[in-house]
C-alpha positions as CSV (number, residue, x, y, z in Angstrom):
1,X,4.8,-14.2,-7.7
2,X,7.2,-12.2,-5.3
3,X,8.8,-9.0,-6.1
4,X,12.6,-8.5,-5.8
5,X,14.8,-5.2,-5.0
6,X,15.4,-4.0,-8.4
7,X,12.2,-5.3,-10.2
8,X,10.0,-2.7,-11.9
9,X,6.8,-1.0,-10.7
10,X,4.3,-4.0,-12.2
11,X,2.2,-3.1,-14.7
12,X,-1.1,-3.1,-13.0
13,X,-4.3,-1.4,-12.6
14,X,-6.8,-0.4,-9.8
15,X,-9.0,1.7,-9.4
16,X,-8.9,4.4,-6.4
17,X,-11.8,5.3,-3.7
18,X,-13.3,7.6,-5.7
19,X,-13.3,4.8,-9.0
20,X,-10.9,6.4,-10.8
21,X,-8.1,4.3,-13.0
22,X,-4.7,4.1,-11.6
23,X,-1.7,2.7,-13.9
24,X,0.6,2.0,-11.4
25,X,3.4,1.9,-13.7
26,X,2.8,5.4,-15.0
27,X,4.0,6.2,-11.7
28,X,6.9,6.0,-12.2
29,X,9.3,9.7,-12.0
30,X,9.0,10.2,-8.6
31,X,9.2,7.7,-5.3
32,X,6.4,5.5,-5.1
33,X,5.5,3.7,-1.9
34,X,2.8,0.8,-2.2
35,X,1.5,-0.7,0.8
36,X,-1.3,-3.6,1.3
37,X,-3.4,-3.7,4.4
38,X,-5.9,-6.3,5.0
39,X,-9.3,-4.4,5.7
40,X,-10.9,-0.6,5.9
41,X,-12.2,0.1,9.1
42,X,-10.2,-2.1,11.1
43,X,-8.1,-1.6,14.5
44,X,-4.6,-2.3,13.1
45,X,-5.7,-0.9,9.2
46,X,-6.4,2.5,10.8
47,X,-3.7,3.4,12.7
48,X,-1.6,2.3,9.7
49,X,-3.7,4.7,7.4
50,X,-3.6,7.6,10.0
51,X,0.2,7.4,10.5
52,X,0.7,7.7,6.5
53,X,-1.9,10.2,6.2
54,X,0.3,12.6,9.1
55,X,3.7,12.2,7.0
56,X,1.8,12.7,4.3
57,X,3.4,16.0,3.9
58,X,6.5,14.6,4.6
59,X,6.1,12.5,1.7
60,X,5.3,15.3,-0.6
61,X,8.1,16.9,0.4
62,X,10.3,14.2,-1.2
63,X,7.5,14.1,-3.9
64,X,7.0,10.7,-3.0
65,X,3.3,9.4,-3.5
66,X,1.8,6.6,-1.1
67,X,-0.9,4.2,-2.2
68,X,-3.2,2.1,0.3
69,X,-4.2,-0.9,-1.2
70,X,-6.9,-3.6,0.1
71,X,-9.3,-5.7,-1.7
72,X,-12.4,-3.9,-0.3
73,X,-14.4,-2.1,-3.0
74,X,-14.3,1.3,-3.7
75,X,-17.1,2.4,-2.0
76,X,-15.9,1.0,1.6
77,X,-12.6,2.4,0.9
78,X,-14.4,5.9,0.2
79,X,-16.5,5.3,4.1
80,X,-12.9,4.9,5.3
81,X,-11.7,7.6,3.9
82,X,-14.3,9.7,4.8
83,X,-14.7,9.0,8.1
84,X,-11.1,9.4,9.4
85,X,-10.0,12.0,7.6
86,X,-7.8,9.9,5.6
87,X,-5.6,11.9,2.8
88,X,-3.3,9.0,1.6
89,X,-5.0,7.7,-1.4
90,X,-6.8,4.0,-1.2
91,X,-7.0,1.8,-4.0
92,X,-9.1,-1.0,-4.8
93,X,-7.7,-4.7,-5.6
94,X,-11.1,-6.5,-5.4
95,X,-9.8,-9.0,-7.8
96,X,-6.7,-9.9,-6.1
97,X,-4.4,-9.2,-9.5
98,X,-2.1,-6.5,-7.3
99,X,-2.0,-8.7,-4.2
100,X,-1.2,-11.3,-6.9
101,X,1.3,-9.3,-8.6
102,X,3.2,-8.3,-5.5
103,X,3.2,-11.6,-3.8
104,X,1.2,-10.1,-0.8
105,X,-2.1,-12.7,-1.0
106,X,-1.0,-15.9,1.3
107,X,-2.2,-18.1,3.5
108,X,-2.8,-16.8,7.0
109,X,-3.4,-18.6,10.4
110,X,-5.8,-17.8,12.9
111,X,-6.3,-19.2,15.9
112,X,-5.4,-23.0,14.1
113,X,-7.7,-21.9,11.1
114,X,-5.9,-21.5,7.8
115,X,-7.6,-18.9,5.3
116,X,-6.4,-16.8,2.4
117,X,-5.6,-12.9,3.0
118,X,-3.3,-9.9,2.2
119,X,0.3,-10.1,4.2
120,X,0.4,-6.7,5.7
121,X,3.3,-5.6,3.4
122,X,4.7,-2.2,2.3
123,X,6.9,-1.8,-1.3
124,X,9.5,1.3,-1.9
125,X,9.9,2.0,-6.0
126,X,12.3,4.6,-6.7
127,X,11.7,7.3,-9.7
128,X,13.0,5.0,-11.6
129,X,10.2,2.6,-11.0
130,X,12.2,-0.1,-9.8
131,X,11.9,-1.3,-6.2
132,X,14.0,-0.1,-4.1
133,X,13.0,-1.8,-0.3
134,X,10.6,-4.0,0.7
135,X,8.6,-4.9,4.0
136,X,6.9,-8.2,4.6
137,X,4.6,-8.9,7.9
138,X,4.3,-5.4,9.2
139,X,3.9,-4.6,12.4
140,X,2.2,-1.1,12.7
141,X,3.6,0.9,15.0
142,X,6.6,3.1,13.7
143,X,6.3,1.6,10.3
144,X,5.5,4.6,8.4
145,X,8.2,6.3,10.0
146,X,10.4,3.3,8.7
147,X,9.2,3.9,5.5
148,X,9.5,7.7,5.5
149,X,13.5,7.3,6.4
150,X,14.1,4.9,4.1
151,X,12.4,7.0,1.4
152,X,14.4,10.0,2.1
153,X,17.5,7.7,1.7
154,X,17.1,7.0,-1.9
């Protein structure tokens, strides 16, 4: 499944770093950005997380929230977290129903290997919970800013 501009906020559920339940479409009221990044703790991941976590209050400021999600479990995400500082909040997929959901699990290449994994991939919802902008194959640098601009457009 694929999400298109003007579909609603999914009704899903994950659960965040600290294990607590979040109803993604109770979200909905305020802008909403979703973004899926393929593992905690890695090169790429990090500087994604870090750059969200510095406009964080930039976000706020639009009263715009911004969700990590990734299918490691809670636990890693919390090391993460922890460990650089991180004040975006990560949320757990360890099922793959979100990824699912959101059309973000596919198949990769790798050096000529094929495998399954999340398509670096970053979702706008408006307060009305319906989305807004999408962003498929992310490349890092300057993304967050993209997505800060964009959010301050709607």
């Amino acid at each position: 499944m694929t999400l298109a501009i003007g579909d609603a906020i999914p009704p899903v559920t994950l659960l965040d770093a600290d294990g607590a339940r979040i109803d993604l479409a109770s979200l909905k009221g305020a802008p909403l950005v979703v973004y899926f990044y393929p593992k905690a703790d890695t090169p790429g991941c990090t500087v994604e997380a870090q750059d969200f976590t510095r406009l964080a209050p930039e976000f706020a400021h639009l009263d715009a929230q911004v969700l990590a999600v990734s299918r490691d479990a809670p636990a890693r995400l919390c090391k993460f977290r922890d460990k650089y500082g991180l004040t975006v909040r990560l949320a757990s997929d360890e099922d793959g129903a979100v990824c699912e959901a959101f059309g973000t699990w596919v198949e990769k290449q790798n050096y000529g290997r094929s495998y399954m994994g999340i398509e670096r991939s970053t979702f706008l919802f408006g307060a009305d919970g319906k989305l807004a902008k999408e962003w498929r194959k992310v490349r890092v640098k300057g993304h967050a800013e993209a997505v800060l601009e964009a959010a301050k457009a709607l």
